[in-house]
N, C-alpha and C positions, 0 to 999 in steps of 0.2 A: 523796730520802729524807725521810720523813717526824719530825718532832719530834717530843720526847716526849707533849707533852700531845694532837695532834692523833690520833697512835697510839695512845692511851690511850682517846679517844673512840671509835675507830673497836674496840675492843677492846672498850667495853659494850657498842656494840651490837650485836658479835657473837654477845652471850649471847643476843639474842633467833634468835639464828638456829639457834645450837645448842641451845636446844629442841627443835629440829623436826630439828634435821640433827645433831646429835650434836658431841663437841668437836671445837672448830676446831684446824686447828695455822695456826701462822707460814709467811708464805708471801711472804718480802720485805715488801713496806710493804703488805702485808693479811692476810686469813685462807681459810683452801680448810678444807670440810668434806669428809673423805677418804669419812663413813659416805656422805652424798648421800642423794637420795632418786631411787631407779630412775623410770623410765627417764633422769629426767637427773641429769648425770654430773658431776666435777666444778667441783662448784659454790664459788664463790668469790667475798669484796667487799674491795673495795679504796678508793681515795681517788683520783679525779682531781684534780688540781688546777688552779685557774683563778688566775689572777694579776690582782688587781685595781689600784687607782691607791691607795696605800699600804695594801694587804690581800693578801692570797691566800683563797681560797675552796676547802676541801676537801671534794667532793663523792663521795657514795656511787655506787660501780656495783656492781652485784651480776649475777654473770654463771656461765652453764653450758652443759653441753654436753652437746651430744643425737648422742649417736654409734650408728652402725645407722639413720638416719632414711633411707629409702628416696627420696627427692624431690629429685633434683639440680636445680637449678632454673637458668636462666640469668641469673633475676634476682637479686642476689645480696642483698636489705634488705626486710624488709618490717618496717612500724611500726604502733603500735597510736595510732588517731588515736580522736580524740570531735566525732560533730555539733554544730552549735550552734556560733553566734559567741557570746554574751555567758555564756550558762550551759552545764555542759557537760553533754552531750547522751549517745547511745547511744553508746556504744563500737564502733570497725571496724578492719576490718585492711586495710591500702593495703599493696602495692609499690611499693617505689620505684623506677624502669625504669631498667632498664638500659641500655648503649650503645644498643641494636636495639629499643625496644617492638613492633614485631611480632613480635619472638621469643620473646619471655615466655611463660614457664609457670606458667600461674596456681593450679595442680594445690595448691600448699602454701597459699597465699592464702584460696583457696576452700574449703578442708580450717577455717583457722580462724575465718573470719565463719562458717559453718553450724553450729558447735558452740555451742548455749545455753545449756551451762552454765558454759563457758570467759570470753564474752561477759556474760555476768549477773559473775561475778566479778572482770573487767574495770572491769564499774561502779564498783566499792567504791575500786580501786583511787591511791592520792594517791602518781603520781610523776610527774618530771618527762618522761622519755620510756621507750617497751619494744618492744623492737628483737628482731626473729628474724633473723640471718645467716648464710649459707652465706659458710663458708672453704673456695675452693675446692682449696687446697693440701691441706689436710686431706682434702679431703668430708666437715664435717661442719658443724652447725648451731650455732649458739649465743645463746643467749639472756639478752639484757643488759636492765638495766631500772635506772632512776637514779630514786630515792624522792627526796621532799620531804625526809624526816628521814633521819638521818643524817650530817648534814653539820658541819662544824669552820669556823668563821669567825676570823678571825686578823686583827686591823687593827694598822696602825703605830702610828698616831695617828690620836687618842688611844687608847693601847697599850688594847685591848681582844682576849678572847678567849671564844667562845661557842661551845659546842655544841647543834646542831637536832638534838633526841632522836628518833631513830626510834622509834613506838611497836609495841607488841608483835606487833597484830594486823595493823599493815601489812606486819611480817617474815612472817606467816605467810600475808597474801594473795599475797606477791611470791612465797614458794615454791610455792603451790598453782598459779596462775598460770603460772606457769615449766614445773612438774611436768606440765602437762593438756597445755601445748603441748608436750614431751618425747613424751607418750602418744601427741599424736594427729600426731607427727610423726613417729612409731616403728611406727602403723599398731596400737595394742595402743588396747581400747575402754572401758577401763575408765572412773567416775566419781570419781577425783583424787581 
């Protein structure tokens, strides 16, 4: 359960989100935007929380679901990685293999490094990690993506508490982002 002030945090920065997705409601210890933005579905951010050596770290995930996505794949993770050791580089899409790598279906994979406008907005992108997942209980897709901002810091000592502001335009690359792989994972051609 999340504390007052840390749900408080996680509370303005859903106003950047509902801009774009419309009000949010309460949804346990986060927020689900019911309006969404088609083709993905959904969409919801919450706080993981990390437990540090007298702190805790609440971190943003922001997550949705792409239901109808025709591509069952056997690989069940694919990540959005960047060339480049020291500075970061072009943006790409890796699967991450499954039990069997000769079994892999790279049919989704291959769907998101070929799209150039997906990939150029990629670029811009400042989060920690953006993850496509197939649930295979479900069959369906989801896609999670954990921003630099957004996040609640809470230390023991010396009793300290901060919040990392998400800023506006990175809520709305994370939903366009989200939105194009929904599109091109839905088989619909639009430009996001």
């Amino acid at each position: 359960m999340l504390d007052g002030k840390a749900f408080q945090s996680l509370k303005t920065d859903s106003q950047h989100f509902g801009r774009i997705l419309g009000e949010p409601i309460t949804d346990g210890n986060g927020f689900l935007f019911p309006a969404g933005s088609p083709p993905l579905e959904g969409f919801r951010i919450r706080y993981d929380t990390e437990r540090k050596f007298l702190g805790k770290i609440y971190v943003m995930m922001a997550e949705g679901g792409i239901p109808g996505a025709g591509l069952f794949p056997t690989s069940e993770r694919i990540e959005l990685r960047y060339s480049g050791f020291f500075r970061k580089g072009k943006p790409f899409f890796l699967s991450v293999p499954a039990k069997d790598p000769k079994a892999l279906d790279h049919r989704a994979l291959q769907l998101l490094n070929e799209d150039s406008f997906l990939i150029e907005r990629c670029r811009d992108l400042e989060i920690e990690f953006l993850r496509v997942v197939f649930d295979s209980r479900d069959k369906t897709w989801k896609v999670q993506a954990r921003p630099y901002g957004g996040s609640f810091i809470k230390i023991a000592f010396p009793p300290l508490q901060y919040h990392v502001v998400l800023v506006q335009e990175q809520a709305g690359l994370i939903v366009s982002v989200m939105k194009r792989i929904a599109e091109l994972m839905t088989g619909m051609d639009g430009q996001g």
